[in-house]
C-alpha positions in Angstrom: 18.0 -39.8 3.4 15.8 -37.4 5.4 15.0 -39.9 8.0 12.0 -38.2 9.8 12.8 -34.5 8.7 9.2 -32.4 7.9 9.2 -28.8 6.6 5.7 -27.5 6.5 5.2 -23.8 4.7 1.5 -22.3 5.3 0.0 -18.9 4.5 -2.3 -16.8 6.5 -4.9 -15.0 4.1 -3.7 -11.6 5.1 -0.6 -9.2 4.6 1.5 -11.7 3.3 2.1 -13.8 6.6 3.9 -17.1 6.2 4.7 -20.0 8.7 7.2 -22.5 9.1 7.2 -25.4 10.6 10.2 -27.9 11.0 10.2 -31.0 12.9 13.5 -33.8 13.1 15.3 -30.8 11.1 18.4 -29.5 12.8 19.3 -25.7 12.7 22.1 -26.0 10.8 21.9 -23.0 8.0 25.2 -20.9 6.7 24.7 -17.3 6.5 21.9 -16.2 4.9 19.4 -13.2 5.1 15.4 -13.0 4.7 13.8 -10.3 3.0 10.7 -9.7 5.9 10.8 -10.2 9.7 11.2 -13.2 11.1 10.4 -14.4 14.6 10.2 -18.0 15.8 9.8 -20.5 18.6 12.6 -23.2 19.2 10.0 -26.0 20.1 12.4 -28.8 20.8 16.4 -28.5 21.1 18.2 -24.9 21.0 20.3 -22.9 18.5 22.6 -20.8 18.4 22.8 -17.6 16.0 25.3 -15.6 14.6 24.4 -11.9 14.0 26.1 -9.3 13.1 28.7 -8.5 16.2 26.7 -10.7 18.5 26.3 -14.9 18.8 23.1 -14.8 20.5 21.7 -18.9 22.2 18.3 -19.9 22.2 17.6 -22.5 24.6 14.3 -25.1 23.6 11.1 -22.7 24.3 13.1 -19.7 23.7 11.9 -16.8 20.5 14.5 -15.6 18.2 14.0 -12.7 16.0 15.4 -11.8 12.7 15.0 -8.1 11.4 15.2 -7.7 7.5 18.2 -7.9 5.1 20.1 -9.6 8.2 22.7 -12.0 7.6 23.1 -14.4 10.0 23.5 -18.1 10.2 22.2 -21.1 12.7 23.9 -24.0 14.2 22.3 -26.5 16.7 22.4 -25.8 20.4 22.3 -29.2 22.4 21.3 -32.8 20.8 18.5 -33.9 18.8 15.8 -34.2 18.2 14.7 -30.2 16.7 11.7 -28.8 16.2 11.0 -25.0 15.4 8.1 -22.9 13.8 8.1 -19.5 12.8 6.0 -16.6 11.1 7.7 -14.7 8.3 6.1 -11.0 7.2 6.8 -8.1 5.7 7.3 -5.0 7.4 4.3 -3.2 6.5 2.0 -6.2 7.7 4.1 -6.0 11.5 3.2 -2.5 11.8 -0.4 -2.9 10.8 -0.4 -5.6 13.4 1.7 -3.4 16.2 -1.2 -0.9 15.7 -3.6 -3.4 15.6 -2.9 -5.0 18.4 -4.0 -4.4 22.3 -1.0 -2.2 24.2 -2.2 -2.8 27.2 -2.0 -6.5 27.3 1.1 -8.4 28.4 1.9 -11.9 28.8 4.7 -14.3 28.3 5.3 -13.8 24.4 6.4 -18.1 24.3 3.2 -18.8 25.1 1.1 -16.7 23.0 2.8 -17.6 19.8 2.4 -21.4 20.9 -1.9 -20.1 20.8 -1.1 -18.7 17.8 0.5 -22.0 15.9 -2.5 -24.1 17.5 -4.9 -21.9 15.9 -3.4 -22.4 13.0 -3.1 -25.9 13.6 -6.6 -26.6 14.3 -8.0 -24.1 11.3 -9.3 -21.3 13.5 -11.0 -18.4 11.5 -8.4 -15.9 9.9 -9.8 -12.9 12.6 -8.7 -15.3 15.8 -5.4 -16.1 14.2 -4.5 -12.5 13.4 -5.6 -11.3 16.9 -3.7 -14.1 18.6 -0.5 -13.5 16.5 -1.1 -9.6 17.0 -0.7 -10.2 21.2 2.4 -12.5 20.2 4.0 -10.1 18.3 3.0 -7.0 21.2 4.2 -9.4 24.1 7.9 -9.1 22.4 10.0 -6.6 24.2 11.3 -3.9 22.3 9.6 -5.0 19.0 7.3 -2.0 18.7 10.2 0.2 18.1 12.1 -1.6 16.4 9.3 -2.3 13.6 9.2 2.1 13.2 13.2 2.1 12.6 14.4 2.0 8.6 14.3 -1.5 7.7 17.5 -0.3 5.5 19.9 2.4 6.5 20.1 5.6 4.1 22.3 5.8 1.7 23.3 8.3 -1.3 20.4 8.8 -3.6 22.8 8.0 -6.8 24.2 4.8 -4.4 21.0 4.0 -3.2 19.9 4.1 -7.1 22.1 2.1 -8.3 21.7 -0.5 -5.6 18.4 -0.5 -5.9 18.1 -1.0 -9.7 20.2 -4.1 -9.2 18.4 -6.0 -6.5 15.3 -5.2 -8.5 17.3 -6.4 -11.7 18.9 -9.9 -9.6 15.3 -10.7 -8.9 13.6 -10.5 -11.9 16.5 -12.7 -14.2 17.6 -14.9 -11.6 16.3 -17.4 -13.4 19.3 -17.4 -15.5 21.8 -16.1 -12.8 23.2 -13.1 -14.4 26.9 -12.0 -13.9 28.1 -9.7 -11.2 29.8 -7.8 -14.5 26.5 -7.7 -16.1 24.4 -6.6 -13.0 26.8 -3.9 -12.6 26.2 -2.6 -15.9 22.3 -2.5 -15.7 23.0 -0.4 -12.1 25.0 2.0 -13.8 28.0 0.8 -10.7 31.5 -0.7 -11.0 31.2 -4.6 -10.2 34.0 -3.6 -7.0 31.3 -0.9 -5.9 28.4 -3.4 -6.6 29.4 -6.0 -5.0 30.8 -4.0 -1.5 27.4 -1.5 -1.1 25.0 -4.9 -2.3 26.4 -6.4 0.9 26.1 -3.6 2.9 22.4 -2.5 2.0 20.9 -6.3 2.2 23.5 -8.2 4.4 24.3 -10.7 1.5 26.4 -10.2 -1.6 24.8 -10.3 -5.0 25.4 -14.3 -5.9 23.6 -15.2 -2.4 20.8 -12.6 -3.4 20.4 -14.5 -6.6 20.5 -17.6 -4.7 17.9 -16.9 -2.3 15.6 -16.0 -5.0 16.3 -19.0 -7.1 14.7 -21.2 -4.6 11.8 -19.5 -4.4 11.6 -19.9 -7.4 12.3 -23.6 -7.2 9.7 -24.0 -3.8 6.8 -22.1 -5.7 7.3 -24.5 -8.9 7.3 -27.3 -6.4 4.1 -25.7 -4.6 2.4 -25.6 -8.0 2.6 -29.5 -8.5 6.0 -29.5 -10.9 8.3 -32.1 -10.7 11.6 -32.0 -8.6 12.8 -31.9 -12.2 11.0 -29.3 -13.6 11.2 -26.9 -10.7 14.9 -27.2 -11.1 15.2 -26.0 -14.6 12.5 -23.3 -13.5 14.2 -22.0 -11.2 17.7 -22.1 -13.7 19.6 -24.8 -12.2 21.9 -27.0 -14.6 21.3 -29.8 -13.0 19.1 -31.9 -10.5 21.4 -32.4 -8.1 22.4 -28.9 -7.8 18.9 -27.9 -7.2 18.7 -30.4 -4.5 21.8 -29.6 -2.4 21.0 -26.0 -2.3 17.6 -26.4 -1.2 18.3 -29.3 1.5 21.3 -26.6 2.8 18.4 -23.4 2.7 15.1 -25.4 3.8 16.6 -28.2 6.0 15.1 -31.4 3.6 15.5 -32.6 0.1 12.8 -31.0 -2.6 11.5 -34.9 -2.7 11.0 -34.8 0.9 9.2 -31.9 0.7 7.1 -32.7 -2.3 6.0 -36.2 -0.5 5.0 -34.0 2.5 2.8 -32.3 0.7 1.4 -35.1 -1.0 0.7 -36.7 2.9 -1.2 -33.2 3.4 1.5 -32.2 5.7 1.6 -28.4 3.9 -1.5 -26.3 3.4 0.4 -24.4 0.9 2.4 -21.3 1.3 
């Protein structure tokens, strides 16, 4: 049972911008990483965060921010009930929008991505939303320069090849959840080698990667009107059940609770 757990995914009509928002879901979530930034408002309840070498508490109307390729895992901070919403996008779009974006204006950054969720909440036109989230995103300290750092830190061309051809590789067959032996055969890398520079270039090791990518494979089949089902063996899991777990643990409700959301016109889409 979900009780009155909602998970709403939407998608802004430019650069690839996605929201989130969760209400009666608590932020419980083991360590995990996202491929884009990530920066979100804890609308009811707290959480706490554990980074790499830092536990960092975000009290109810605090921001968190997550860079790219950062593991990192939630727990709740205080009782129910939770709410949170956040914006997800690549790192491309967030410099677009950095430069886009009035320097000169200030303001409490809380507030202005609140504006920004009511715009999208009420439908406003694409142009107000992306102006309103571009004063969000400028009213976060340190942000700017953070957004012109390497979202990944260099590495050996060969190394960096290697690594490279595997992520590529894990993405495109996860489907059928290739071996760490076999992955390290298509990079050209021992699986020992694989396995400790895969965690060290995208903060997860290769089975999470594969993970990760599984469910969204499973969340777009669900988003294109497949059964709970179906989007399971879509997105290469044996069973139901499996498929379930994995994506109550990731998203924070069952793939049925999400699917009758959706059919309640609780998601837009994503």
């Amino acid at each position: 049972m979900d009780g009155g757990r909602m998970v709403r995914f939407g998608r802004e009509p430019y650069g690839g911008v996605g929201t989130v928002t969760a209400v009666g879901v608590p932020p419980e979530f083991s360590r995990h990483a996202h491929a884009g930034w990530v920066m979100g408002l804890a609308e009811r309840g707290g959480r706490r965060m554990a980074l790499p070498g830092r536990v960092v508490d975000v009290p109810e109307g605090g921001l968190f921010v997550i860079p790219p390729d950062t593991p990192h895992a939630c727990s709740p901070l205080g009782p129910p009930p939770h709410a949170h919403r956040a914006v997800c996008l690549p790192g491309d779009t967030l410099r677009d929008l950095m430069q886009a974006g009035d320097r000169s204006a200030c303001g409490d950054a809380a507030a202005l991505f609140r504006r920004f969720f009511g715009l999208v909440d009420a439908d406003a036109p694409p142009r107000a939303r992306r102006r309103a989230l571009a004063a969000a995103l400028g009213a976060l300290p340190g942000l700017a320069a953070a957004a012109r750092r390497p979202e990944r830190g260099p590495a050996p061309d060969g190394v960096r090849a290697g690594v490279e051809r595997a992520a590529s590789y894990l993405a495109g067959q996860a489907w059928r959840n290739p071996s760490l032996d076999e992955t390290a055969r298509h990079a050209g890398v021992s699986p020992f080698h694989l396995h400790r520079l895969f965690a060290a270039r995208f903060g997860l090791p290769p089975h999470a990667f594969v993970m990760r990518h599984r469910l969204r494979l499973g969340l777009a089949a669900l988003e294109a009107g497949h059964s709970v089902a179906q989007a399971a063996v879509l997105a290469g899991f044996a069973d139901q059940s499996h498929f379930t777990r994995q994506f109550r643990r990731a998203v924070g409700v069952t793939p049925g609770r999400f699917v009758r959301s959706r059919g309640a016109g609780q998601s837009p889409g994503a």
